[in-house]
C-alpha positions in Angstrom: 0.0 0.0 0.0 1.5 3.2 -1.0 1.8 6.2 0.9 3.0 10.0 0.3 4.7 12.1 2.8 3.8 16.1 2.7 5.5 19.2 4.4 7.1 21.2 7.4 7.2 18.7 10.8 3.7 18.7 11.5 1.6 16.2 13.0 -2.5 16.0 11.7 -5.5 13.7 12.7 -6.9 13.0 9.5 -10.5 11.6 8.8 -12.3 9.9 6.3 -12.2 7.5 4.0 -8.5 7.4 1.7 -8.0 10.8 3.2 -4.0 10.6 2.0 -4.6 9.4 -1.4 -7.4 12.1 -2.2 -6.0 14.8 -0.6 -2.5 14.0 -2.8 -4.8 14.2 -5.9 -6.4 17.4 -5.2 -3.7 19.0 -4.1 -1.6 18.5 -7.3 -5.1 19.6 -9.2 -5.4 22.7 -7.5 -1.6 23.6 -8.1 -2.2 23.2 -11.5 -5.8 25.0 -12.3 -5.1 27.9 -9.5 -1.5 29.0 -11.7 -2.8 27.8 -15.1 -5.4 31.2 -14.4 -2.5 33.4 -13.6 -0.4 34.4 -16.8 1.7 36.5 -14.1 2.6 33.3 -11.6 5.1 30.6 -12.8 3.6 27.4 -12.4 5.0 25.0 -9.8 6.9 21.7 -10.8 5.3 19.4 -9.1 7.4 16.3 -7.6 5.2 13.2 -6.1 7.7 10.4 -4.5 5.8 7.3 -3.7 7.2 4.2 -1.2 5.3 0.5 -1.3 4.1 -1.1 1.9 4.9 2.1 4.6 3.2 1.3 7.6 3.2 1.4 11.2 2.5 -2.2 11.8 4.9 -3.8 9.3 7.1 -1.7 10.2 8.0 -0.7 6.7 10.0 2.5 7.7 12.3 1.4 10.9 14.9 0.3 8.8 14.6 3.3 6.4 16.5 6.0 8.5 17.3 8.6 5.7 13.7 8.3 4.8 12.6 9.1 8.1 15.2 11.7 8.8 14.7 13.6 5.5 11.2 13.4 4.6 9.0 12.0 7.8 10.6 14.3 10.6 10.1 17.5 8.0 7.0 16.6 7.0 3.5 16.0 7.9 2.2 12.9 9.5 -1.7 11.6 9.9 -1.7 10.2 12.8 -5.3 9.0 12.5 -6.8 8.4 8.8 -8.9 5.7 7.1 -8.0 4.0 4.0 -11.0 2.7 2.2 -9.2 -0.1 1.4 -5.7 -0.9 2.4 -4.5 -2.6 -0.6 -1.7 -2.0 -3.1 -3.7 -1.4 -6.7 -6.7 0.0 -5.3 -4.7 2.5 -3.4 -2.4 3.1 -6.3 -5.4 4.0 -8.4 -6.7 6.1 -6.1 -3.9 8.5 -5.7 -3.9 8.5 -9.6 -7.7 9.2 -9.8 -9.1 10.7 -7.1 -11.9 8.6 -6.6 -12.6 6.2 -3.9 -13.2 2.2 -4.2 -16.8 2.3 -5.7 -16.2 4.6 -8.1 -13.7 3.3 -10.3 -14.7 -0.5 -9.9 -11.1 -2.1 -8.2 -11.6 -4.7 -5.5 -8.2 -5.8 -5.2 -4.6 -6.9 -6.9 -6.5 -9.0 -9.3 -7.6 -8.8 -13.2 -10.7 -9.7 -12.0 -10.3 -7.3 -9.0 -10.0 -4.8 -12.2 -6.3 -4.0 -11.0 -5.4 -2.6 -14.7 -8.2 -4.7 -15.5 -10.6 -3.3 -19.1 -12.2 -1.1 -17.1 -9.2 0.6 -15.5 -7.9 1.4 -18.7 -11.2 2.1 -20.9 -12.4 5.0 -17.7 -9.9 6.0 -15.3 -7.0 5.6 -16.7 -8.2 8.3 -18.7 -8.9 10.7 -16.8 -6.1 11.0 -14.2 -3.8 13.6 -12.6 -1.6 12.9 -15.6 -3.7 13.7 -18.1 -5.3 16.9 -16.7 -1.5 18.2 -15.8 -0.7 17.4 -19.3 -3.2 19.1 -21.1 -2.5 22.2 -19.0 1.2 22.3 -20.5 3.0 20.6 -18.2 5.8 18.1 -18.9 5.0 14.5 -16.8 7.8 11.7 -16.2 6.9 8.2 -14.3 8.9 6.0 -13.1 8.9 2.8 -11.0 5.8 0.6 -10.0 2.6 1.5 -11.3 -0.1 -0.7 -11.0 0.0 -4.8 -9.9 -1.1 -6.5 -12.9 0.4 -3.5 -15.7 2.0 -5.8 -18.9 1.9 -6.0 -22.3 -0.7 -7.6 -23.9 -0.8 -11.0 -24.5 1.2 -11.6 -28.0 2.0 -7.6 -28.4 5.3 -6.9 -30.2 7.2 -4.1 -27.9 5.8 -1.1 -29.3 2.2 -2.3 -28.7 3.2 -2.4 -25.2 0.6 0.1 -23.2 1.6 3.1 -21.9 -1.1 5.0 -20.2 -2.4 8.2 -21.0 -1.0 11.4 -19.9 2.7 10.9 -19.5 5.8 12.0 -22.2 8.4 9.8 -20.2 7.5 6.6 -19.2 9.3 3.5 -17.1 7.1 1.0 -15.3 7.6 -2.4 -13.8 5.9 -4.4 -15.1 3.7 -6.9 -12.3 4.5 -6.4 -8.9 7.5 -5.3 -6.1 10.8 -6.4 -7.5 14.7 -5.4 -7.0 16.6 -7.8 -9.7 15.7 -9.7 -12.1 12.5 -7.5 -13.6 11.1 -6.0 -16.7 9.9 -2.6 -17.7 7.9 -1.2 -20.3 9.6 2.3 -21.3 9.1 5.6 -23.3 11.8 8.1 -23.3 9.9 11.5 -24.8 12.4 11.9 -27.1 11.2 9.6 -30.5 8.1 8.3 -28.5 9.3 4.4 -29.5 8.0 1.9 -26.8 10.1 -0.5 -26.0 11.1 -3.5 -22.9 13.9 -3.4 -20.7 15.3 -6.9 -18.8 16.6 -5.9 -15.9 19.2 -8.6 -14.3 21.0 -9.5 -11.4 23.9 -6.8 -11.6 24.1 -4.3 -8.4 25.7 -1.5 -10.5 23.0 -1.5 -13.7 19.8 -3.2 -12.1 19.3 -2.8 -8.5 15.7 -1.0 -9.6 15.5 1.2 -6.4 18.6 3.1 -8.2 17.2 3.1 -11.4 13.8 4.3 -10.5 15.8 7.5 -8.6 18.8 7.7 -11.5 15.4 8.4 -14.2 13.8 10.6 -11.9 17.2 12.6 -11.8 17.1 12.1 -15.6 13.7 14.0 -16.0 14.4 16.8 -13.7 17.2 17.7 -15.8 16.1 17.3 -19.1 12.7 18.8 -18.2 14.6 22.0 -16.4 16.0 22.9 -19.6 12.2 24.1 -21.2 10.5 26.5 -19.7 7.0 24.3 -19.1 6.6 23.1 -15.9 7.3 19.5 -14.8 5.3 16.6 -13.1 7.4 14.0 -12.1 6.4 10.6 -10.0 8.8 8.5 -8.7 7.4 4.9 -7.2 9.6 2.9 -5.2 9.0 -1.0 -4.8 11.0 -0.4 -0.9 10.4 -1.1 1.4 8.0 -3.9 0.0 9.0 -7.4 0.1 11.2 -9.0 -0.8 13.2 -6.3 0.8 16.2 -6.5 -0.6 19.0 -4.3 0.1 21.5 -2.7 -1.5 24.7 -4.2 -0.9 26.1 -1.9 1.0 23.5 -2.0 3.4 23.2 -5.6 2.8 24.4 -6.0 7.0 22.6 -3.3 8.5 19.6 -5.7 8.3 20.8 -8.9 10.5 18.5 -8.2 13.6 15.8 -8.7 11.2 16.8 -11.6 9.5 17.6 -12.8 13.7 14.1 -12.1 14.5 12.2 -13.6 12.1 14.1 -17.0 12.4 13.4 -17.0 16.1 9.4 -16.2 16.1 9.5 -18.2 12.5 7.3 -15.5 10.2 7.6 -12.4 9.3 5.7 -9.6 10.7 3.4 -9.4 8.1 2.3 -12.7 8.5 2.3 -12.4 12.5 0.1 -9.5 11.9 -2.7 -11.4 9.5 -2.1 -14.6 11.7 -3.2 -13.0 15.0 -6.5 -11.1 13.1 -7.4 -14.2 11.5 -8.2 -12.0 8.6 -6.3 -14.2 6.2 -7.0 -18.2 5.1 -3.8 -20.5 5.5 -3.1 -20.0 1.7 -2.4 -16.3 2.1 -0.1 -16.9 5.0 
């Protein structure tokens, strides 16, 4: 389940259903319409970073300390929201949308679910922040995961591989949380050519939380060189399992690997196991 991280050390009660996800969404609307009707103002570049599984109960940022340093102690925390559902793709798609869990049809991480399922991407793929930010001038770049179930068609050549609507640079996994060994589906805003990338097992080239942030960097530069404003997304897999680290933090993670060995499941799976919430399959 994602989650997004605002401004300036302070600490909010929020209510309401997905308050986090919509209040993302209408924020980087209203940054967008409230400029676009001032000729005089220079539009913001708006810069959304996105982190997988960041929760209180998995504990998904204790072993995350720059995160927390840098972004959580400067910024603002809900201490007490509601997520309408607290699932990766319907979350995902709500921060991209706007709209809540009955309104654009996703149950879960499924096809079925409609987790970049037909109707996903004949409605509301249409119609999100992307699109509405492009059309008002702005240059967008995404990078990283998008949604669970995003592939190519079945028997597409690469350049029928999707790319949704409303972005000029384009990198996303394709399926769910990975480090190595993954695939994306990329357009570089240059020539517009769609094409796969097979990522391996290489620290140096494919380790994806560094190529998620070295294309980020990649579309701030090349975007600060036109005078259009830039909306950039970058969406980390981490700290998501599998949860692998860099190697360089590769033993800065041994009391974890110690703890789950002694209580023999990870908290995760202690968390679903003691609310019964979960059939042995899921476990």
């Amino acid at each position: 389940m994602p989650k997004s991280i605002s401004n300036r050390g302070n600490r909010l009660n929020g209510r309401g259903s997905s308050l986090s996800t919509i209040i993302t969404y209408w924020l980087i609307l209203l940054s967008i319409q409230a400029h676009a009707q001032s000729s005089s103002t220079r539009r913001p570049n708006i810069l959304l970073l996105l982190t997988d599984d960041q929760d209180v109960v998995l504990e998904g940022t204790k072993y995350m300390p720059r995160l927390r340093q840098l972004m959580a102690k400067q910024g603002t925390t809900f201490n007490n929201f509601f997520v309408h559902t607290p699932v990766c793709c319907p979350s995902r798609a709500s921060i991209l949308s706007g709209r809540y869990l009955h309104n654009m049809a996703m149950t879960d991480n499924s096809i079925d679910g409609n987790c970049y399922g037909t109707a996903w991407r004949a409605n509301t793929e249409k119609k999100t922040f992307a699109v509405i930010a492009q059309k008002a001038g702005y240059q967008t770049a995404y990078a990283g995961k998008y949604l669970n179930q995003y592939a190519c068609r079945k028997n597409a050549g690469e350049k029928d591989c999707p790319v949704p609507p409303g972005w000029d640079r384009w990198m996303g996994l394709i399926g769910n949380s990975r480090y190595y060994n993954c695939l994306t589906i990329n357009r570089n805003g240059t020539d517009g050519n769609v094409y796969v990338k097979q990522y391996g097992m290489s620290y140096e080239d494919d380790y994806f939380s560094d190529v998620v942030a070295n294309m980020t960097i990649r579309s701030i530069r090349t975007f600060s060189q036109q005078e259009e404003p830039f909306l950039i997304v970058a969406a980390w897999p981490a700290p998501h399992a599998p949860c692998a680290p860099a190697p360089q933090d590769k033993e800065s993670f041994l009391a974890v690997k110690r703890r789950e060995r002694q209580t023999g499941m990870q908290p995760r799976n202690r968390m679903l196991k003691s609310t019964g919430c979960c059939g042995k399959s899921e476990l």
